[in-house]
KEMILO-783913 format. One line per field, with one value per atom (N, C-alpha, C): residue in one letter; residue number from 1; x, y negated, z negated; atom name. Coordinates in pm, 1 decimal. Layout:
BEGIN
resn c(a, ...)
resi c(NUM, ...)
xx c(X, ...)
yy c(Y, ...)
zz c(Z, ...)
name c(CA, ...)
END
This chain:
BEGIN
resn c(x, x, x, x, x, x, x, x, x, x, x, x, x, x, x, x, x, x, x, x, x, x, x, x, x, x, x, x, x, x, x, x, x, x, x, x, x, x, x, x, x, x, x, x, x, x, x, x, x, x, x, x, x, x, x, x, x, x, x, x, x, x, x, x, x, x, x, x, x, x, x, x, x, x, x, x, x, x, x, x, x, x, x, x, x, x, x, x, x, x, x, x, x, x, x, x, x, x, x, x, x, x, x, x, x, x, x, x, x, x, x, x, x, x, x, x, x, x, x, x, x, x, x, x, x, x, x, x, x, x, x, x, x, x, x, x, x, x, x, x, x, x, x, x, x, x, x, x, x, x, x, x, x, x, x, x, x, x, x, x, x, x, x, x, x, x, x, x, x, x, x, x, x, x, x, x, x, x, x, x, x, x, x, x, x, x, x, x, x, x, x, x, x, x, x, x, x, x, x, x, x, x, x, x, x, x, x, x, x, x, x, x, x, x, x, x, x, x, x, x, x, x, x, x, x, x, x, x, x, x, x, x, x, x, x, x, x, x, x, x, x, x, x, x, x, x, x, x, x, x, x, x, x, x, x, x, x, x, x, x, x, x, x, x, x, x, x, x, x, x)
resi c(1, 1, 1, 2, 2, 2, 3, 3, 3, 4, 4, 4, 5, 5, 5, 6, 6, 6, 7, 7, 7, 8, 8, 8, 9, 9, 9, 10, 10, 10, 11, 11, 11, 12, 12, 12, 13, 13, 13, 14, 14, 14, 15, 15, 15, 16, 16, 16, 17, 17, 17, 18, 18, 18, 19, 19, 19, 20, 20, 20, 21, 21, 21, 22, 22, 22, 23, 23, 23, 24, 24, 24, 25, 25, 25, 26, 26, 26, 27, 27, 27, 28, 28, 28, 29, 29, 29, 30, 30, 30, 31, 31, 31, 32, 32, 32, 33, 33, 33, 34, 34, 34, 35, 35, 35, 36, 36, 36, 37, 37, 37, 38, 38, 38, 39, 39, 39, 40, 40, 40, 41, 41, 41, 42, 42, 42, 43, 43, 43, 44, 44, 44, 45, 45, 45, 46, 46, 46, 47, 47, 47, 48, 48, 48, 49, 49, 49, 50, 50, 50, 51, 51, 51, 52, 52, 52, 53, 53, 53, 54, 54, 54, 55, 55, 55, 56, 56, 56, 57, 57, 57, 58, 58, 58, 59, 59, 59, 60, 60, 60, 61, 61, 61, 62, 62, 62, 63, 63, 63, 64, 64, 64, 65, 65, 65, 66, 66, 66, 67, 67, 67, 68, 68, 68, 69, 69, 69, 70, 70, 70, 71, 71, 71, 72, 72, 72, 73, 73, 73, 74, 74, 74, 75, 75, 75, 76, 76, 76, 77, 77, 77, 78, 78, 78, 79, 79, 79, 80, 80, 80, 81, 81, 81, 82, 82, 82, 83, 83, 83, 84, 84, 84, 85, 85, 85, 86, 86, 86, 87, 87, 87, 88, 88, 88, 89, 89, 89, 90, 90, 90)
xx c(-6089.5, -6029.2, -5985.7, -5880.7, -5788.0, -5819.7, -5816.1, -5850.4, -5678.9, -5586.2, -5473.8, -5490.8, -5436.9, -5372.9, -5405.7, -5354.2, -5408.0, -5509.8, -5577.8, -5752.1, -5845.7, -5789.6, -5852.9, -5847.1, -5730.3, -5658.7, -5744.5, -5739.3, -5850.3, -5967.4, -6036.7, -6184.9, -6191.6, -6101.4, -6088.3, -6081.7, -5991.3, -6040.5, -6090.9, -6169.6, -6261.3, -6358.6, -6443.9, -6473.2, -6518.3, -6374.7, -6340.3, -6439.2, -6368.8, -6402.6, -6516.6, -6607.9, -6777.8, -6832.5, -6723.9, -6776.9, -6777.9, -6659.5, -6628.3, -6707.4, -6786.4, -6835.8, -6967.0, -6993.6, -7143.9, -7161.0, -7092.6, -7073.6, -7107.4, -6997.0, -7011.9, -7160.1, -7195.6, -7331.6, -7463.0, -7443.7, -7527.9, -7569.5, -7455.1, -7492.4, -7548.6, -7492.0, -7534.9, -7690.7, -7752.7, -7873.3, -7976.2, -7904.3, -7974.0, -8039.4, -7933.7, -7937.2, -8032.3, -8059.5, -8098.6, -8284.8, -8313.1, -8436.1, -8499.3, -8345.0, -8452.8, -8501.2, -8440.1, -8480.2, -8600.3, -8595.1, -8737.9, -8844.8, -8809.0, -8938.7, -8993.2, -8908.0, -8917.2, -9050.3, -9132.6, -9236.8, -9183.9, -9010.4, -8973.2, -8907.6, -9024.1, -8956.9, -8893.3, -8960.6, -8929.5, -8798.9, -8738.5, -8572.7, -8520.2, -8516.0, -8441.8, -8408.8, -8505.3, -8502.0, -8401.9, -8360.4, -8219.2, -8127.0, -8103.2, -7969.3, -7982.9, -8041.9, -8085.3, -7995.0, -8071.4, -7995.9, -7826.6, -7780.6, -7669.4, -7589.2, -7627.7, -7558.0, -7550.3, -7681.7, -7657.7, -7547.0, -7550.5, -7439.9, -7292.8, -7268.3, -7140.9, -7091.2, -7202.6, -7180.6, -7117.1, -7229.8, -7187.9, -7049.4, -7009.1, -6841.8, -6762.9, -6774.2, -6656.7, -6667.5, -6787.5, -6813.0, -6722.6, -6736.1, -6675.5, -6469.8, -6456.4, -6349.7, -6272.0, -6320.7, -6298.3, -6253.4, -6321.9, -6263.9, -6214.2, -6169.4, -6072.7, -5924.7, -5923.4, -5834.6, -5798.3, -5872.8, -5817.7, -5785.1, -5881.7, -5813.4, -5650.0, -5632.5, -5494.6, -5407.1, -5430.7, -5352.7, -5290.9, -5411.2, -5412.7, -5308.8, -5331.4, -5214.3, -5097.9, -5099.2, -4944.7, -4863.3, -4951.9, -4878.0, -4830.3, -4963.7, -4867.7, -4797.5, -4785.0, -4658.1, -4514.2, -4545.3, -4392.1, -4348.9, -4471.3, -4412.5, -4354.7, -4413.7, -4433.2, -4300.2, -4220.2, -4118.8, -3982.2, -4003.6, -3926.7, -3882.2, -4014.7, -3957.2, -3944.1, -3957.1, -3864.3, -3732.4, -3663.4, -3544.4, -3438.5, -3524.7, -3444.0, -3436.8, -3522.2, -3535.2, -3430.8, -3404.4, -3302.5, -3175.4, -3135.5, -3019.5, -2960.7, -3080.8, -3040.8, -3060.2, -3041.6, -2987.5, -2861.6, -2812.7, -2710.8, -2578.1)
yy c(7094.2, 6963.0, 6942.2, 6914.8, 6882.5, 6760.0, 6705.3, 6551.6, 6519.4, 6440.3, 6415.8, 6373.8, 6351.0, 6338.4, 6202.6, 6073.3, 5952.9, 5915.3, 6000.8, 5978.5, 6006.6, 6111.6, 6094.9, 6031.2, 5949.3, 5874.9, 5777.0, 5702.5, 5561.8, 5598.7, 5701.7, 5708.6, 5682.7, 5744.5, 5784.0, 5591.2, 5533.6, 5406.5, 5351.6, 5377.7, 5296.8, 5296.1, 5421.8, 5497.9, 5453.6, 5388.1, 5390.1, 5247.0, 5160.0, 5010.8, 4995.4, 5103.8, 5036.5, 5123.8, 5190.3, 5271.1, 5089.5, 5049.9, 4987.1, 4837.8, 4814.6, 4678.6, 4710.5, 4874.4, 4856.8, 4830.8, 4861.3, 4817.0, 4668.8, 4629.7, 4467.0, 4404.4, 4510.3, 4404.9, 4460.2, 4542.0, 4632.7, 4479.2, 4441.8, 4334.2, 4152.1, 4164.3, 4066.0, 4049.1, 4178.2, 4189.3, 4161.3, 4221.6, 4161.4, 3987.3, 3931.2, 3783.6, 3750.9, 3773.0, 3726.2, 3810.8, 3885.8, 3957.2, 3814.5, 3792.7, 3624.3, 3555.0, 3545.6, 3427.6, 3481.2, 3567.0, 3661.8, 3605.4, 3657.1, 3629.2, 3505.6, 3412.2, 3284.5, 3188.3, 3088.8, 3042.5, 2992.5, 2946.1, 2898.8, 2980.8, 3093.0, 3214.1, 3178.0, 3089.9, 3028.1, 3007.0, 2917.5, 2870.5, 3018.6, 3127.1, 3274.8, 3324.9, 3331.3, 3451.6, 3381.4, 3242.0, 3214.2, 3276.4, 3228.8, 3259.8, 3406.3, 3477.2, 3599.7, 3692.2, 3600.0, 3679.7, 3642.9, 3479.9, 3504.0, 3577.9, 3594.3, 3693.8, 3843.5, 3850.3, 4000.0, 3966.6, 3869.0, 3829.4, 3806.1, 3813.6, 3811.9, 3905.9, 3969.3, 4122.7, 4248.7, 4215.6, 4292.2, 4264.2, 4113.2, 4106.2, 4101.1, 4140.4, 4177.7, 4343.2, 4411.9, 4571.9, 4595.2, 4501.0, 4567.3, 4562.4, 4441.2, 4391.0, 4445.3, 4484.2, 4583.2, 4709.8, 4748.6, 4921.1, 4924.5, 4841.8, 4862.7, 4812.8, 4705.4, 4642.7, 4796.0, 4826.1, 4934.5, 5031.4, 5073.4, 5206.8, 5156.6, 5067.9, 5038.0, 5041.5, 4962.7, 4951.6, 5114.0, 5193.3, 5340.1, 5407.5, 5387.1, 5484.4, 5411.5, 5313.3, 5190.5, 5253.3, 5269.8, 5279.1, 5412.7, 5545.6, 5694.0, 5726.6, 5645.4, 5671.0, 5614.9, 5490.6, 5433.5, 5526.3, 5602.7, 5670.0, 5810.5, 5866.3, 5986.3, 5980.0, 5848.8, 5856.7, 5839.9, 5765.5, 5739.7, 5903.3, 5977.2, 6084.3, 6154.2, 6186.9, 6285.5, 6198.6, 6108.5, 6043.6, 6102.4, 6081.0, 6130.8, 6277.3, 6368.2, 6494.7, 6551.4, 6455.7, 6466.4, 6501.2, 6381.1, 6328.1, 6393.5, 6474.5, 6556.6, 6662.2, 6726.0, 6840.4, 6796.2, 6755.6, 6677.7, 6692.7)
zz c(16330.9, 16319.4, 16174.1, 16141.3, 16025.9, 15994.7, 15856.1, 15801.3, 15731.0, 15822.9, 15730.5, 15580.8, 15544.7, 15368.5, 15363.9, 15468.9, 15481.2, 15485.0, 15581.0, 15581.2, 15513.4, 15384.0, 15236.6, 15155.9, 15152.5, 15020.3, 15064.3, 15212.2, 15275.5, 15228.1, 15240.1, 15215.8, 15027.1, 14976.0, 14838.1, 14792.5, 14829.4, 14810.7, 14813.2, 14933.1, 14996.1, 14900.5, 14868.5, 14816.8, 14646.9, 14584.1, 14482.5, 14428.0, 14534.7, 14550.6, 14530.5, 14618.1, 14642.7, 14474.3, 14397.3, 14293.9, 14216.1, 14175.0, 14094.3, 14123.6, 14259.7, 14263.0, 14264.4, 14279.1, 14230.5, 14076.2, 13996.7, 13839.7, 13843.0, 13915.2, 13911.4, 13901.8, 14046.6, 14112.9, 14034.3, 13957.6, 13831.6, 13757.9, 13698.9, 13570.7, 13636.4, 13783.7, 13851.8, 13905.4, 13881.7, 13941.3, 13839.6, 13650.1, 13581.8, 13571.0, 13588.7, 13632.7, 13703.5, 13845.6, 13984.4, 13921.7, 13812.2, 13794.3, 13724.6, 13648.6, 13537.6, 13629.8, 13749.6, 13829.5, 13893.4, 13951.9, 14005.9, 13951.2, 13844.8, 13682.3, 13719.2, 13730.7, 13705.9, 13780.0, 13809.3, 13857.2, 13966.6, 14036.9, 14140.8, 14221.2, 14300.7, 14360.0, 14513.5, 14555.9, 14668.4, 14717.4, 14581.0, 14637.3, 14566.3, 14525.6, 14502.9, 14624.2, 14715.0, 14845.7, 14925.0, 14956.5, 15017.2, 14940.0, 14832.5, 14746.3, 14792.5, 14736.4, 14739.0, 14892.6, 14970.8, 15083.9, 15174.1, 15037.5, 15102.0, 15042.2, 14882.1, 14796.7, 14868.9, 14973.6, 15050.3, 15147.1, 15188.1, 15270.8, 15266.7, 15123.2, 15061.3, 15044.1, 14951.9, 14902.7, 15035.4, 15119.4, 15243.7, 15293.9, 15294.2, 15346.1, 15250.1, 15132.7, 15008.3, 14996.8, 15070.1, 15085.2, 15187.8, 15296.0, 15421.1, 15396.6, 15342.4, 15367.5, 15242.6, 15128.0, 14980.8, 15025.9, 15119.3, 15142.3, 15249.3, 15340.7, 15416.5, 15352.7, 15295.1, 15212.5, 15083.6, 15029.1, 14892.2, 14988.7, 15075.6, 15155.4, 15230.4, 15267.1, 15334.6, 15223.3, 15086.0, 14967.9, 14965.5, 14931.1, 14866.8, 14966.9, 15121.9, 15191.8, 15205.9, 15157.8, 15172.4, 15046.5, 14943.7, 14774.1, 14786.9, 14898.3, 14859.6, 14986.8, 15075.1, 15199.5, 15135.9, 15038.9, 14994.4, 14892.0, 14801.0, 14705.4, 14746.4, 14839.9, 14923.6, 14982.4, 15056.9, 15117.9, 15002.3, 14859.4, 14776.8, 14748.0, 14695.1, 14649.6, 14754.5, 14866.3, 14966.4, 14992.6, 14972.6, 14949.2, 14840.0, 14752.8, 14618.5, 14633.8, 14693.8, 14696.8, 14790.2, 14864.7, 14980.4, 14906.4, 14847.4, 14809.4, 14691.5, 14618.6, 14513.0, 14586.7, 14741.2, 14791.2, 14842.9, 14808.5, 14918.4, 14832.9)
name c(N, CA, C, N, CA, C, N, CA, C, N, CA, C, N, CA, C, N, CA, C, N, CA, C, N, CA, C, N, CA, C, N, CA, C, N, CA, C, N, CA, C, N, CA, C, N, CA, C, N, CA, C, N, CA, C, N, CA, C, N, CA, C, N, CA, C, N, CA, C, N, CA, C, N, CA, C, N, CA, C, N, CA, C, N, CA, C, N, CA, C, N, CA, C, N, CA, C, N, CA, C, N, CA, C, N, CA, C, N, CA, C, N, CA, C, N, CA, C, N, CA, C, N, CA, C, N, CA, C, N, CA, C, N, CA, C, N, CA, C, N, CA, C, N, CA, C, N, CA, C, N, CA, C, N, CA, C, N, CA, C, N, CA, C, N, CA, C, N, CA, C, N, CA, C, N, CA, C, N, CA, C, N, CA, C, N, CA, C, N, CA, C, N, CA, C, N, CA, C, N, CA, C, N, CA, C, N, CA, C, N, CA, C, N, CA, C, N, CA, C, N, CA, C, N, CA, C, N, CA, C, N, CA, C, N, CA, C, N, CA, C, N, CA, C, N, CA, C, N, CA, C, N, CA, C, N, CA, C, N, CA, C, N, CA, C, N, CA, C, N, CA, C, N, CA, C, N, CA, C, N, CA, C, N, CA, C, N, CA, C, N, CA, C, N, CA, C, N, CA, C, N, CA, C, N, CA, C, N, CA, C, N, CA, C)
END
């Protein structure tokens, strides 16, 4: 079974996205530790889990969104230059 050219570039985004928002959620976690720390642990564990709840639908909806971007940007570029490639046989 063959993996098209599309279905790498999607993963490769996809991919890319959850690289670049784990960075994000790196410096966000420092934050949410002060509060940990803190003597009012009680009201944390809501926040806590809708931030999992966010996180999870900006994960899901991040790499389907960059993966669609990623094969949208190299099918238009992919078709630009077999155009021009054409036309300068022509």
């Amino acid at each position: 079974m063959m993996i098209s050219v599309n279905t790498l570039i999607f993963i490769s985004g996809g991919l890319l996205f959850l690289f670049v928002f784990s960075w994000f959620k790196k410096a966000a976690i420092v934050v949410f530790k002060k509060e940990l720390v803190s003597d009012n642990q009680k009201s944390v564990w809501p926040k806590l889990f809708q931030v999992f709840l966010v996180d999870w639908l900006v994960c899901v909806v991040g790499f389907f969104g960059t993966g669609f971007l990623f094969v949208a940007i190299f099918n238009q570029l992919q078709y630009q230059f077999l155009y021009k490639l054409v036309s300068l046989s022509i």
